[in-house]
KOLVOZA-910341 format. One record per residue (C-alpha): residue number from 1; x, y negated, z. Coordinates in nm, 2 decimals, padded with zeros to 4 digits, always signed. Example, Ala and Ser with C-alpha at 12.3 -4.5 7.8 and 13.67 -1.06 7.14 Angstrom:
# KOLVOZA-910341
<1 <+01.23 +00.45 +00.78>>
<2 <+01.37 +00.11 +00.71>>
END
This chain:
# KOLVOZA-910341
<1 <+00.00 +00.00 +00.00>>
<2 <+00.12 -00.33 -00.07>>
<3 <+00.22 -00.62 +00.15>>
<4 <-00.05 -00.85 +00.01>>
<5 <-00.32 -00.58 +00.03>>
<6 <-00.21 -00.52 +00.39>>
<7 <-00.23 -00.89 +00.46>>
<8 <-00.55 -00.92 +00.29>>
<9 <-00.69 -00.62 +00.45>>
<10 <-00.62 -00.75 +00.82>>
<11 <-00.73 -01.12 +00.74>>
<12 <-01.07 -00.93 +00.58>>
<13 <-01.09 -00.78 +00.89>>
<14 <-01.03 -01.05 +01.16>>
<15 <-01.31 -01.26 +00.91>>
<16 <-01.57 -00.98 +00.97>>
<17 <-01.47 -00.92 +01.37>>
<18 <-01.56 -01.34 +01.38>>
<19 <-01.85 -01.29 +01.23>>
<20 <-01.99 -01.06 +01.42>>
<21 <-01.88 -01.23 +01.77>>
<22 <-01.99 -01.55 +01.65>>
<23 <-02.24 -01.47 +01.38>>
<24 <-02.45 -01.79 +01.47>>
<25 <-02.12 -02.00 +01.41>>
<26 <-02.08 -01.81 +01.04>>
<27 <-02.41 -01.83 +00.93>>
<28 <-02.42 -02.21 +00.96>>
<29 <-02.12 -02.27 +00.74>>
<30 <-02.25 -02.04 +00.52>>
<31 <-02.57 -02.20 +00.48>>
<32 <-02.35 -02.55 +00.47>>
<33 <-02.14 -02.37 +00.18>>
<34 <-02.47 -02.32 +00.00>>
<35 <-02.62 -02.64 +00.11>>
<36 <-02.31 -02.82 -00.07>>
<37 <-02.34 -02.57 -00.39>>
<38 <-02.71 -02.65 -00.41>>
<39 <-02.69 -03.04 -00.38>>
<40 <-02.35 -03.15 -00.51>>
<41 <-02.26 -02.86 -00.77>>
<42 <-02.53 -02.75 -00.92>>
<43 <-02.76 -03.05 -01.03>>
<44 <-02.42 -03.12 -01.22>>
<45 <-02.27 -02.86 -01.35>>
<46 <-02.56 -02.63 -01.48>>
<47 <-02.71 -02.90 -01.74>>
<48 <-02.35 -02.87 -01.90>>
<49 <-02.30 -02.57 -01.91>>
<50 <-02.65 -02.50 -02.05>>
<51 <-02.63 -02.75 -02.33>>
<52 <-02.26 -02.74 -02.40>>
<53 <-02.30 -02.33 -02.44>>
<54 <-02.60 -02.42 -02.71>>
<55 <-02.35 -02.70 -02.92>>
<56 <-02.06 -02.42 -02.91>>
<57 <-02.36 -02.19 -03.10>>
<58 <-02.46 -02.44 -03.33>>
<59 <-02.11 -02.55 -03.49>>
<60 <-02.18 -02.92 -03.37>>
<61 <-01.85 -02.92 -03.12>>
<62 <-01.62 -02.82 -03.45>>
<63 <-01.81 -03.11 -03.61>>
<64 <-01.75 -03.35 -03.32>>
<65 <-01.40 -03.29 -03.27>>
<66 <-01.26 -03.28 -03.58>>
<67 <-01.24 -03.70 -03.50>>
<68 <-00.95 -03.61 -03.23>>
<69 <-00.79 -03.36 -03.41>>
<70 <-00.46 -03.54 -03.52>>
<71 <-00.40 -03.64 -03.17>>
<72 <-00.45 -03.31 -02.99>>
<73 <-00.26 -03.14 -03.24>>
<74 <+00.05 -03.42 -03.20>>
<75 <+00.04 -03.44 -02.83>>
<76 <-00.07 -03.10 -02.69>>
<77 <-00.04 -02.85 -02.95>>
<78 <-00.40 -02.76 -02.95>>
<79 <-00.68 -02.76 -03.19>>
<80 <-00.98 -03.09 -03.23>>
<81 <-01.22 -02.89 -03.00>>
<82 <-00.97 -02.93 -02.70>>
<83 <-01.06 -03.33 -02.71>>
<84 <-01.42 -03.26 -02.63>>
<85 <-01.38 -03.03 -02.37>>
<86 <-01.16 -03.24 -02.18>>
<87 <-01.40 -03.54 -02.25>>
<88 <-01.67 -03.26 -02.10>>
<89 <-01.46 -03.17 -01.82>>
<90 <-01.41 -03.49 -01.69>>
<91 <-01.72 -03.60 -01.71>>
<92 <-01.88 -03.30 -01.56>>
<93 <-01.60 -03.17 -01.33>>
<94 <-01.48 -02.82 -01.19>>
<95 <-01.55 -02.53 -01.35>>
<96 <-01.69 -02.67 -01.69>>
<97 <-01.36 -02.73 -01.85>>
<98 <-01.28 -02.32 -01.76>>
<99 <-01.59 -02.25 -01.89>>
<100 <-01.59 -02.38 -02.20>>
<101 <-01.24 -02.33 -02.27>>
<102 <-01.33 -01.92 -02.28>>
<103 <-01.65 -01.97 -02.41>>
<104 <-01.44 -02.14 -02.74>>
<105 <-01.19 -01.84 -02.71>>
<106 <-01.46 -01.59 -02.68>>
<107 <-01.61 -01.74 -02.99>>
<108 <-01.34 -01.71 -03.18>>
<109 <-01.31 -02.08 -03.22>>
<110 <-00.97 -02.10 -03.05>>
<111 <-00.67 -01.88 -02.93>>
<112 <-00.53 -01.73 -02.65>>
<113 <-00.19 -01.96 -02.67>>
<114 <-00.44 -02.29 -02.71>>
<115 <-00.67 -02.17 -02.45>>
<116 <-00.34 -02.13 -02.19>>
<117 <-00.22 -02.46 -02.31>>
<118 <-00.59 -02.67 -02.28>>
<119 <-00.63 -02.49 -01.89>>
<120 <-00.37 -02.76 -01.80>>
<121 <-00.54 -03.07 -01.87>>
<122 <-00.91 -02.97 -01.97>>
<123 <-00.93 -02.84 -01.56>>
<124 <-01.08 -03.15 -01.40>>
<125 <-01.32 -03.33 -01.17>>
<126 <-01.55 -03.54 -01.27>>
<127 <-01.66 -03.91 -01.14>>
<128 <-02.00 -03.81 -00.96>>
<129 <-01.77 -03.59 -00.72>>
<130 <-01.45 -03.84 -00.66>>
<131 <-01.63 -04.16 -00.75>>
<132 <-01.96 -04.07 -00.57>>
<133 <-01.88 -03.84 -00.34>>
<134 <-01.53 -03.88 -00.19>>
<135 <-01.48 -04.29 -00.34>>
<136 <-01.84 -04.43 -00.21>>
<137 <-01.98 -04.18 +00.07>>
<138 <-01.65 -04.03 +00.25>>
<139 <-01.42 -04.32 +00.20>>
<140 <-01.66 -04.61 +00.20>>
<141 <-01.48 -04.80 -00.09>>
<142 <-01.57 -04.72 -00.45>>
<143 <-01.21 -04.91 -00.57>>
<144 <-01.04 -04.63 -00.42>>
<145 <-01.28 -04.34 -00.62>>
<146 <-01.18 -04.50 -00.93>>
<147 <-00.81 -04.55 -00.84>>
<148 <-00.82 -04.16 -00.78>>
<149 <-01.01 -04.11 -01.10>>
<150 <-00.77 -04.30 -01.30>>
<151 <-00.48 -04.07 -01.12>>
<152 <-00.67 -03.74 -01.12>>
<153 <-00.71 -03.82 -01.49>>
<154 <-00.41 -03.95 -01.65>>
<155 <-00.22 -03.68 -01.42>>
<156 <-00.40 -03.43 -01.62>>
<157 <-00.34 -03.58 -02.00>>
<158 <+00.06 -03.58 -01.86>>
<159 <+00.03 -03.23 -01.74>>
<160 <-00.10 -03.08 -02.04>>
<161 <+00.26 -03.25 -02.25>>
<162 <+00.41 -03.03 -01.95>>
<163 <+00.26 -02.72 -02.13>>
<164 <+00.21 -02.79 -02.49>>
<165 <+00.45 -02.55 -02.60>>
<166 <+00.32 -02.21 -02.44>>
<167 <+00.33 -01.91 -02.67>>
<168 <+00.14 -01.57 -02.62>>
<169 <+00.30 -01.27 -02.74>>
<170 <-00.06 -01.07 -02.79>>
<171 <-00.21 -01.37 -02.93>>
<172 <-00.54 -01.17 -03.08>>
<173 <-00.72 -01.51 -03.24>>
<174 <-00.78 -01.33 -03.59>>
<175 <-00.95 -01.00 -03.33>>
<176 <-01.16 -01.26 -03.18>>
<177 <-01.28 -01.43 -03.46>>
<178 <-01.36 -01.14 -03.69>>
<179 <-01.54 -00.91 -03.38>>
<180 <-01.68 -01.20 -03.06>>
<181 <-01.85 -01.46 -03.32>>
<182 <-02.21 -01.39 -03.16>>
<183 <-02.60 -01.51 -03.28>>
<184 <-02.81 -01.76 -03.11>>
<185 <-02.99 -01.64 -02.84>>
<186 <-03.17 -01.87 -02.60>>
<187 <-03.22 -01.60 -02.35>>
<188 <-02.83 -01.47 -02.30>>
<189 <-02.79 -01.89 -02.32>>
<190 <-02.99 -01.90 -01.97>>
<191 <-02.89 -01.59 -01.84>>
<192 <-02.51 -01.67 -01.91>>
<193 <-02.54 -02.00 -01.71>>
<194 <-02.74 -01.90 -01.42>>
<195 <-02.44 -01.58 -01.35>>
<196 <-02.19 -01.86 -01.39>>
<197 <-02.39 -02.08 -01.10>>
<198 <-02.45 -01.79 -00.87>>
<199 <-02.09 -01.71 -00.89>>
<200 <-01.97 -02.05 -00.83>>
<201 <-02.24 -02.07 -00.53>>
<202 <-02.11 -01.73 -00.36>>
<203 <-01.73 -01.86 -00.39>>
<204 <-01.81 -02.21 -00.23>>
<205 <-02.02 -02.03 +00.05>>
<206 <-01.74 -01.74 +00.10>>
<207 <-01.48 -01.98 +00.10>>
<208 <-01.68 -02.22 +00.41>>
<209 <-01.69 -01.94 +00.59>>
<210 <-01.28 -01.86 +00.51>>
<211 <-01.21 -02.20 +00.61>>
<212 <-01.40 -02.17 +00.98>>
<213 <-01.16 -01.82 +01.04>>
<214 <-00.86 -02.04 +00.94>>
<215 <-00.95 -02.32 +01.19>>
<216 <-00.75 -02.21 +01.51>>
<217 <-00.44 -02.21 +01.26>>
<218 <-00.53 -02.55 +01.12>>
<219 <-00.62 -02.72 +01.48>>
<220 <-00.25 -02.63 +01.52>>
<221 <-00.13 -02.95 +01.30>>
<222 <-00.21 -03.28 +01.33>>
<223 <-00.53 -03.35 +01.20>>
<224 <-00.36 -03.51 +00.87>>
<225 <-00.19 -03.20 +00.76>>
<226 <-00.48 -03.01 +00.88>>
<227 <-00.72 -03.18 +00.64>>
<228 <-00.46 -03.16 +00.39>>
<229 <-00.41 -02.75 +00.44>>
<230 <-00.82 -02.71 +00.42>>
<231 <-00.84 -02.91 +00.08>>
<232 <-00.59 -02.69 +00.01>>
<233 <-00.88 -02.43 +00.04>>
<234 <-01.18 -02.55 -00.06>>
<235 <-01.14 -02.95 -00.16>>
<236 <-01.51 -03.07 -00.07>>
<237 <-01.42 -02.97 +00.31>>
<238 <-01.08 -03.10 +00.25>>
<239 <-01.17 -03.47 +00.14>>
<240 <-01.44 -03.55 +00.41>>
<241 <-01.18 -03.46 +00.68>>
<242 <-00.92 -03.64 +00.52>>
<243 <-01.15 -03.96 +00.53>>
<244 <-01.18 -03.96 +00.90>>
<245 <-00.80 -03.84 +00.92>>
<246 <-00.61 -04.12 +00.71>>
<247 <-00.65 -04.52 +00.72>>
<248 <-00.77 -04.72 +00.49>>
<249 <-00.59 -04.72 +00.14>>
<250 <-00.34 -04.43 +00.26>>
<251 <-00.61 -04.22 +00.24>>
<252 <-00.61 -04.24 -00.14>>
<253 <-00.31 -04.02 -00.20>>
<254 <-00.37 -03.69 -00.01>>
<255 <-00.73 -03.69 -00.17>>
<256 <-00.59 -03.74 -00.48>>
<257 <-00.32 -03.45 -00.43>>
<258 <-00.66 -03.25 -00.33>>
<259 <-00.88 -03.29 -00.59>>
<260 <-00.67 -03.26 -00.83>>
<261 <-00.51 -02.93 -00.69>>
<262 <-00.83 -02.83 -00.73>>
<263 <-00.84 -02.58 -00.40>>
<264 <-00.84 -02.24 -00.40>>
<265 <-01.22 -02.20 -00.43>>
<266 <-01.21 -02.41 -00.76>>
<267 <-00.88 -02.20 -00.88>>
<268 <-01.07 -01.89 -00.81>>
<269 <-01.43 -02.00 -01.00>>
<270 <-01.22 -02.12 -01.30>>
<271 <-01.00 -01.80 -01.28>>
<272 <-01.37 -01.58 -01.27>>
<273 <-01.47 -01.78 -01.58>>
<274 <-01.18 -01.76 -01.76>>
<275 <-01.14 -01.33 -01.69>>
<276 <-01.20 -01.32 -02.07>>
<277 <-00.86 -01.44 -02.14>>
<278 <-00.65 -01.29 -01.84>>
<279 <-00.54 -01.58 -01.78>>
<280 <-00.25 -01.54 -01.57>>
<281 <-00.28 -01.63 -01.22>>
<282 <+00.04 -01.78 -01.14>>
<283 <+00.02 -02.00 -01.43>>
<284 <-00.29 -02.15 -01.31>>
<285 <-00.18 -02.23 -01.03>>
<286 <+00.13 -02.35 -01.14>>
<287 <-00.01 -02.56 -01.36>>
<288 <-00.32 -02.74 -01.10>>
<289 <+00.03 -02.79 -00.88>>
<290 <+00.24 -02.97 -01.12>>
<291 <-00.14 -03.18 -01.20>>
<292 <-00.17 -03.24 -00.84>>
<293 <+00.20 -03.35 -00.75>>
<294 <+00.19 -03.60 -01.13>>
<295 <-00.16 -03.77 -00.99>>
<296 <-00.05 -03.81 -00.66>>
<297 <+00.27 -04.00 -00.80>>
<298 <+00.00 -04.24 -01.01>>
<299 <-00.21 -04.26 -00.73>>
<300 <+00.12 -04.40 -00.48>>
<301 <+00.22 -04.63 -00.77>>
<302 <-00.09 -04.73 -00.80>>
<303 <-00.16 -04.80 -00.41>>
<304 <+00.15 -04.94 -00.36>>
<305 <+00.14 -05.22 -00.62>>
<306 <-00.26 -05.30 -00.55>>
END
């Protein structure tokens, strides 16, 4: 048995002994996990996903993108359709970027090598999350959601020159193109969309309840680092501690580092929607680290000349 499967297995364990000594403690954060999916995540996401999932059927993506296709091809190495699903992505946020990224590879309409290449900068949050959410209602100033918009986003345009020249060996586009192009069906449409909620629900409720077993370890930092570890985690969680944790403009960078990190909950939904591809697991997460670490340094510049 391996090291990390022992590891796992005890940490699996001492989750499910918690749960049962303090079951009233787990179901609440569950029920907050859901709460969070239900009111922040999914009034947002699912309309994109729907719709987005009917314009890859239709051809109207290839037709809108072919306007960015010079530029994506110069600067990342990646075909027109990568401009709309970063335009997408950051208007909708985590997962739809993932999503749509192997719904385009699935369809034949990229390849694996672009689909590696776009994860790097078409992996974003969108402005109803860090403007609304962490800007206006955690950090009471809506100057600093946009200052880590601006970051979160021009972090990720840098971070995907970082990557623009990653090659897969097995690259099957032609496989994929001839055997995965599939007819419009409204039905596998819906039923496509409402799997890819429920999964992103179950991983932002698993992952509240992860973060209450990890508590007696993070109550051993200062509450800065603390909030910085559980964003680490699961970055809704993250953010609104890190708005009681940090004063006033300072408060800016470790949310930005957060969000654009991503969390482990939002590296695991992307990773369950892009499955299709195998993407690589340490690339991912080598790639929302080098995202985070690039925003951060906009957001400091940013902070320290405002």
């Amino acid at each position: 048995m391996k090291k990390t499967n022992i590891f796992l297995s005890i940490f699996i364990v001492y989750i499910i002994i918690n749960m049962v000594i303090f079951p009233s403690i787990y179901i609440s954060q569950t029920l907050n996990g859901i709460s969070a999916w239900a009111f922040n995540v999914l009034p947002s996401v699912l309309p994109f996903i729907f719709f987005v999932k009917i314009l890859t059927f239709t051809g109207l993506l290839d037709k809108l993108s072919k306007i960015f296709e010079k530029p994506c091809q110069k600067l990342f190495k990646t075909p027109s359709a990568s401009s709309l699903v970063f335009f997408t992505s950051i208007i909708s946020g985590y997962p739809v970027g993932a999503k749509m990224t192997a719904d385009l590879y699935e369809n034949g309409k990229i390849s694996k090598s672009d689909a590696f290449k776009m994860c790097s900068f078409c992996s974003t949050s969108g402005p109803m999350f860090i403007i609304g959410a962490v800007g206006i209602s955690m950090l009471g100033n809506q100057t600093f959601g946009l200052i880590i918009f601006i970051s979160h986003i021009l972090g990720a345009l840098i971070n995907g020159l970082l990557y623009r020249k990653i090659k897969v060996k097995d690259d099957n586009y032609n496989t994929v193109k001839e055997s995965s192009q599939k007819q419009f069906d409204i039905s596998s449409i819906v039923l496509d969309s409402a799997i890819s909620m429920i999964i992103v629900g179950t991983i932002i409720a698993i992952f509240f309840v992860v973060i209450t077993s990890l508590s007696p370890i993070f109550n051993l930092f200062p509450p800065s680092i603390a909030s910085i570890l559980e964003g680490m985690v699961e970055i809704t969680k993250g953010c609104l501690d890190i708005s009681t944790s940090f004063v006033g403009k300072w408060a800016i960078l470790p949310a930005t580092f957060v969000i654009s990190f991503g969390g482990i909950s939002t590296i695991l939904q992307s990773l369950t929607m892009l499955s299709r591809l195998k993407m690589p697991v340490k690339l991912f997460c080598l790639q929302k680290l080098t995202h985070a670490v690039i925003s951060c340094l906009i957001a400091t510049l940013i902070v320290i000349i405002i």
